[in-house]
N, C-alpha and C positions, 0 to 999 in steps of 0.2 A: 466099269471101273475107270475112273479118275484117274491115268498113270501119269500125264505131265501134264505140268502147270500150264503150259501152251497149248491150246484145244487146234492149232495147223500142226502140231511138231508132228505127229505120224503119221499126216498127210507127205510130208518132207523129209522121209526120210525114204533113200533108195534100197532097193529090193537088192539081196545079196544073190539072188537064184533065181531060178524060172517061176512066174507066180505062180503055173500050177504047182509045183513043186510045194510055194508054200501054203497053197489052199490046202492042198493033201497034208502038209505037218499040220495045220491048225486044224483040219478034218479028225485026225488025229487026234487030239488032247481029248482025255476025259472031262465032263462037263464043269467036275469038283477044279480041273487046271485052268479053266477058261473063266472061271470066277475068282482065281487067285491072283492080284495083283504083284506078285513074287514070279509068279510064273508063265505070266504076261508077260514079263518085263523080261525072262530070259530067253521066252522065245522069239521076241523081237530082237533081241541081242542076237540072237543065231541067226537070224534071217533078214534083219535089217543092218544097214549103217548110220551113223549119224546122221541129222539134214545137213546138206553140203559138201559133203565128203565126197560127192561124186565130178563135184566144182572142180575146174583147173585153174589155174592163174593165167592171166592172158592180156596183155597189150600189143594190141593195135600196132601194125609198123606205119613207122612216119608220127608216132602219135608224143607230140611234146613232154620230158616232164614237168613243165609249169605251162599252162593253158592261155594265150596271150591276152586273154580276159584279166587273168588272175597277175600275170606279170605288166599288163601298161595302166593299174592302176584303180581298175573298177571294182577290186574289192579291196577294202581298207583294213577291215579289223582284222587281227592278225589271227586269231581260232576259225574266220571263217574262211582265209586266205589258207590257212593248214588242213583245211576240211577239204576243201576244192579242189588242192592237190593233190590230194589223200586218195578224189576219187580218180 
């Protein structure tokens, strides 16, 4: 079953339990659940979280917020100059 348009997204998304835990649930499902894209979908819902979600936000101490690349002038255009900072 085709569930997301992204063929990495359930590569990328983290495990909410212990994966035996969730080998045993999908161990589980009748064969009729494991062919139903509805119910694919809710038990990745149970057992997984979005991809990323397990992400924290994190900068660097000491780490500039404008890069001295980006502030003495080497980049000009101003979308790429808001990109660079961005990152």
């Amino acid at each position: 079953a085709r569930l997301f348009d992204d063929a990495k997204h359930f590569v990328d998304m983290p495990m909410r339990h212990d994966p035996e835990k969730i080998l045993r649930a999908f161990d589980a499902l009748a064969p009729e659940a494991r062919a139903d894209p509805a119910q694919l979908r809710a038990f990745l819902a149970e057992h997984f979280d979005e991809p990323g979600a397990e992400l924290e936000p994190h900068v660097p101490a000491g780490c500039p917020e404008e890069p001295p690349f980006v502030t003495k002038g080497c980049v000009s255009d101003p979308a790429l100059k808001e990109f660079a900072i961005a990152l």
